[in-house]
C-alpha positions as CSV (number, residue, x, y, z in Angstrom):
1,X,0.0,0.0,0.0
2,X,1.4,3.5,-0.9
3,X,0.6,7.0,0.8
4,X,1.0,10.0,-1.2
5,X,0.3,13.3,0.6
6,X,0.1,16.4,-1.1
7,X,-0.2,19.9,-0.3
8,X,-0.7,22.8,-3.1
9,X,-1.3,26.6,-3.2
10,X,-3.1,28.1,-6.1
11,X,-3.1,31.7,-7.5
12,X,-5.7,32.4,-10.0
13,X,-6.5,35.5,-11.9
14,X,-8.9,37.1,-14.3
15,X,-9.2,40.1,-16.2
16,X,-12.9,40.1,-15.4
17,X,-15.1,39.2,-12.3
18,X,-14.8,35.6,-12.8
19,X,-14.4,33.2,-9.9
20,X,-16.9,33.1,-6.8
21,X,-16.4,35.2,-3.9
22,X,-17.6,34.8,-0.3
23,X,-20.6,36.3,-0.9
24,X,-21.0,32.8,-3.4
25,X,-23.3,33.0,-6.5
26,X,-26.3,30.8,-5.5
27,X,-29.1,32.8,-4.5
28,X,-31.9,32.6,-1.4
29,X,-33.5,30.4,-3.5
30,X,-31.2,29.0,-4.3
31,X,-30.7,29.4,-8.5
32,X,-28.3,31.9,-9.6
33,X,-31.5,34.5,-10.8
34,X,-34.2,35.2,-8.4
35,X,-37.8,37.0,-9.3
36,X,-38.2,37.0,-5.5
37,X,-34.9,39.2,-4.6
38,X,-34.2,41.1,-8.3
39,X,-31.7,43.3,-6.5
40,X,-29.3,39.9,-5.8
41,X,-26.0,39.8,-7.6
42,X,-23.7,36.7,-7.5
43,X,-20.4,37.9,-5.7
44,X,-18.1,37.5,-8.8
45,X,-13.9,38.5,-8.2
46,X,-11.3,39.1,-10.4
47,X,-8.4,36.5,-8.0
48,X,-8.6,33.5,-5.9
49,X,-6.3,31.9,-3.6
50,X,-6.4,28.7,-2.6
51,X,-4.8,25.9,-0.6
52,X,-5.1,22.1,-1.5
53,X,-4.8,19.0,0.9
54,X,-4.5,15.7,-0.8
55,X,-4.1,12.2,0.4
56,X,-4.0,9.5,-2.3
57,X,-3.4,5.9,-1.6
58,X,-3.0,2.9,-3.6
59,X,-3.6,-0.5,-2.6
């Protein structure tokens, strides 16, 4: 049996709003356009950052 663990940070970038932010981009109810709240915006960014735990293992 092998372990592999694995640990990676990524940077991504966009020259427009593109990724989700914490605001997220499902709505109240939930679908990503609501009649019921027609002020809601998904919370689009331009960068993410994110850190990635892995543990594979073979048997």
């Amino acid at each position: 049996m092998t372990l592999t663990f694995r640990i990676e940070y990524v940077h991504r970038q966009a020259s427009v709003c593109y990724f989700a932010g914490a605001g997220g981009v499902t709505s109240q109810t939930d679908y990503t356009t609501s009649v019921l709240y027609p002020s809601w915006r998904p919370d689009l960014v331009k960068s993410e950052n994110r850190i990635i735990f892995v543990l594979l293992f073979r048997l």
